[in-house]
N, C-alpha and C positions, 0 to 999 in steps of 0.2 A: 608520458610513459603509458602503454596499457598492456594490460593481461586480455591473455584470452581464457575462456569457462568452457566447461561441458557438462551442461546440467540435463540431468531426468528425473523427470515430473511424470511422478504414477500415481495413479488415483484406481481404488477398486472398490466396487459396491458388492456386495452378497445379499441372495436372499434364500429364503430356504426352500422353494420351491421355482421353477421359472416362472416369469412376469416376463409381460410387454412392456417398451418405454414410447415417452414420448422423447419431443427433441431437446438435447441436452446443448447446450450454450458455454466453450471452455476455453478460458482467456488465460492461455498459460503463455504465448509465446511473448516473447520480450520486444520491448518496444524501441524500433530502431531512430536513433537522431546522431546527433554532431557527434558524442562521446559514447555511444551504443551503436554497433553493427553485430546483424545477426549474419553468420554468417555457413549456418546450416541448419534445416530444420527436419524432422523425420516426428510424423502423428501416426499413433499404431491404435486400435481400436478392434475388442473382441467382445462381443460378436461383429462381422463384418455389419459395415454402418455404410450410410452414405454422408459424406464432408462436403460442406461448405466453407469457403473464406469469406467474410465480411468485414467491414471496417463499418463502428459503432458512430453514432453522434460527437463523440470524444477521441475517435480516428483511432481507436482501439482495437488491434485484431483479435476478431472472435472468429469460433472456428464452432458451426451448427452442423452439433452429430444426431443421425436418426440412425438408433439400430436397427436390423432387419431381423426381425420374427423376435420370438421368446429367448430368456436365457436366463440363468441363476448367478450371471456374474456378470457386470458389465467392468472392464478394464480399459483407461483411455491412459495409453503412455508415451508422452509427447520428449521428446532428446530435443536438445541444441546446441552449437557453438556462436558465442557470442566473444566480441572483442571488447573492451570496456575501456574507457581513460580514465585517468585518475581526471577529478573534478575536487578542490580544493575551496569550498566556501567562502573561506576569509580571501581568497586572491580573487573575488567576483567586483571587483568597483560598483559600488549604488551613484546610483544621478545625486550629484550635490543635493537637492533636493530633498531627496531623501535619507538622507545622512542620520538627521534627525526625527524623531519620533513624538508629537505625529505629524506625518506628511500629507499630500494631498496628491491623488491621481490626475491624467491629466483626463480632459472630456471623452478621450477617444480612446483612452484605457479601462474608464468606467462603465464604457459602450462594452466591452469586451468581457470586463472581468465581473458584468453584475451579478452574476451566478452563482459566482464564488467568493465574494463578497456579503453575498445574506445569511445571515445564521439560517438555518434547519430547522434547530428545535429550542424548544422556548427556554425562558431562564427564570420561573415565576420568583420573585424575591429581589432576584438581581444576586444571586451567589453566583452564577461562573463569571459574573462581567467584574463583582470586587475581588477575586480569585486570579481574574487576569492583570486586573490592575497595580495588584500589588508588585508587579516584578516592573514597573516606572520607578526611578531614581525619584528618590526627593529633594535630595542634597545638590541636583542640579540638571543636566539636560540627558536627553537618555539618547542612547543611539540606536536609531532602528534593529541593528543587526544585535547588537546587547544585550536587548531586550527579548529574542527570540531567541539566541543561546542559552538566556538563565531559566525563561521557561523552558527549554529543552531537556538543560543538564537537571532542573528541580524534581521533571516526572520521572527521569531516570533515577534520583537519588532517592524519592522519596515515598511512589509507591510500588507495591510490588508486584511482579509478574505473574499472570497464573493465563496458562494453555485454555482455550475451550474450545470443543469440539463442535457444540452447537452453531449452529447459524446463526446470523447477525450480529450485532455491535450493543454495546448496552447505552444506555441514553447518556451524556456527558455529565447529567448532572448525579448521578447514578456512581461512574467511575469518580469523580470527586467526593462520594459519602464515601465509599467503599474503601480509597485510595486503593483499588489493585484491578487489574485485569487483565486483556491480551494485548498484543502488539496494535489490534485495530482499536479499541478502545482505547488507547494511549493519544493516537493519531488524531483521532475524531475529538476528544478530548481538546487538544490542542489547537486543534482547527478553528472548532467552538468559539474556544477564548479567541483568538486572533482576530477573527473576525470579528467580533463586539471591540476590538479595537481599530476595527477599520483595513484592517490588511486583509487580502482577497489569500484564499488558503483553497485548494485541491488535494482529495483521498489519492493516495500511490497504494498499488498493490504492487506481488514483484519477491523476489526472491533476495535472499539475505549469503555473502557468502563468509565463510568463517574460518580464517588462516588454520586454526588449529585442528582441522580435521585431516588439513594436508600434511599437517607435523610443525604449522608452521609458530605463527605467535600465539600465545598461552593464553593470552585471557580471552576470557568469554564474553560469546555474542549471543544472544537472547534471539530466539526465531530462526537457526541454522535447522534444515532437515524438514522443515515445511515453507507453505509460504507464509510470504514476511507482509506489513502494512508500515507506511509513513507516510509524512504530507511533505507538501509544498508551499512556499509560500513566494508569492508574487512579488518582488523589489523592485524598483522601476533601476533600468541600469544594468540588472545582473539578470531579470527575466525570474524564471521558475527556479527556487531553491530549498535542496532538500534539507528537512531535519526528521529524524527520527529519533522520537522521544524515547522510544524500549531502550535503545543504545546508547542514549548521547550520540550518535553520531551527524555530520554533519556535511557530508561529501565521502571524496574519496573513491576507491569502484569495490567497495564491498554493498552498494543498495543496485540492486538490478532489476530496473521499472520493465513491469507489466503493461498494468492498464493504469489510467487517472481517470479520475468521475469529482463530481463538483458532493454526493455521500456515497458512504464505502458499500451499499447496495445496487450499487452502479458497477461496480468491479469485480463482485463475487469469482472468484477463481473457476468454477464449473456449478450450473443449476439446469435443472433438469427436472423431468415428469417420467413416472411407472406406473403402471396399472396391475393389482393385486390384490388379496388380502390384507386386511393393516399388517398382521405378525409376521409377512411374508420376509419385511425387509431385516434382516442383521445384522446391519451393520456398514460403515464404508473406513477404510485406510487409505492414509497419506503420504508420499512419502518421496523428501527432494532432497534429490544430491547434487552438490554443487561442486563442483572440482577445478581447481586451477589446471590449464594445459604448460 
């Protein structure tokens, strides 16, 4: 089965007097494969700019804007129709092999996946590595995939969400003191631990859609209205698979992949350079709708 989407993605900067930019970098469009087709795309840009398309290290498309002259407002508002499948988790078969947890890659998987394999940032103590450990069975054998749902549904149940506007991600061990953050802090979180268990995990940026804005199902999705973060994690068998820890969710086509990077400063959704006064700048909104067609 799939849905088709019509989302628009507006982003606008103020400042309070005109400034020149430099070139801005915005990885809104959706990333096309087997259960993702884009299947229109419209980028609108004021002041008039000059566009580029490029495809990133991570085959990521990025789109390099350079405004032309000064302005007090820079607005980049990117539309698309996209087709989605539904993608269902639990019906992914893993390699017998990996059934069980822990498994072992094969030599020319480890070739592939070393990137995404290495922790990032350090773990002084060893708190995220006995953090992640604790969700192994002791009462008897664990199953690869069992083990990545109960970490899943544990950050959804147990800490709690808060929005930030700021830039960047907080350090994993940081959102474990805290128990609360954003959707990307959640991700990275999770990634983290995965990884110190030996599963190769990649940052998803990407847009979230949410039945109940169309009047549809009631309960709430956490990250509708901007953009969204989750990971992946690598199964041998079933390939790249989603979880997203803000939601519990687990497939499906309510996750609509952007970009993927091996950390979520690799995928930033739009970054960019101006030239100004520091006081100059006021401000920037966000703002994504997601609509079933």
């Amino acid at each position: 089965m799939t849905v088709q989407y019509e989302i628009v993605h507006t982003t606008v900067y103020r400042y309070r007097q005109p400034v020149s930019f430099g070139e801005h970098r915005v990885m809104f469009r959706p990333r096309d494969s087997h259960d993702l087709r884009v299947l229109a795309t419209d980028l609108q840009v004021s002041p008039t700019s000059q566009v580029r398309m490029i495809q990133d290290p991570h085959s990521n498309s990025v789109a390099l804007v350079q405004p032309d002259g000064k302005a007090s407002e820079l607005e980049i508002v990117c539309r698309f129709t996209i087709e989605h499948a539904h993608t269902n988790n639990e019906e992914l078969p893993l390699s017998p092999s990996a059934e069980v947890f822990p498994f072992a890659y094969s030599v020319e998987e480890r070739f592939d996946l070393e990137q995404y394999l290495r922790p990032h940032y350090d773990d002084p103590g060893g708190h995220l590595t006995a953090w992640a450990r604790q969700f192994l069975r002791t009462d008897g054998l664990t199953g690869t995939r069992e083990l990545l749902f109960k970490m899943n549904q544990f950050i959804r149940n147990n800490f709690s969400y808060a929005a930030r506007d700021e830039e960047g991600t907080q350090a994993p061990q940081e959102t474990l003191k805290r128990s609360t953050g954003s959707c990307r802090d959640f991700a990275l979180l999770m990634m983290e631990a995965v990884r110190r268990l030996g599963v190769a995990t990649r940052f998803v940026s990407g847009y979230l859609y949410d039945p109940a804005l169309d009047g549809g199902d009631a309960d709430a999705t956490v990250g509708a209205g901007a953009t969204h973060a989750w990971l992946q994690a690598y199964l041998p068998g079933a390939g790249w698979v989603p979880f997203d820890p803000t939601n519990n969710l687990t497939g499906g086509n309510q996750l609509i992949r952007v970009g993927v990077a091996r950390d979520p400063s690799q995928a930033a959704p739009i970054s960019g350079s101006w030239y100004g006064e520091a006081d100059d700048y006021l401000g920037m909104t966000v703002n994504v709708a997601v609509h079933r067609l």
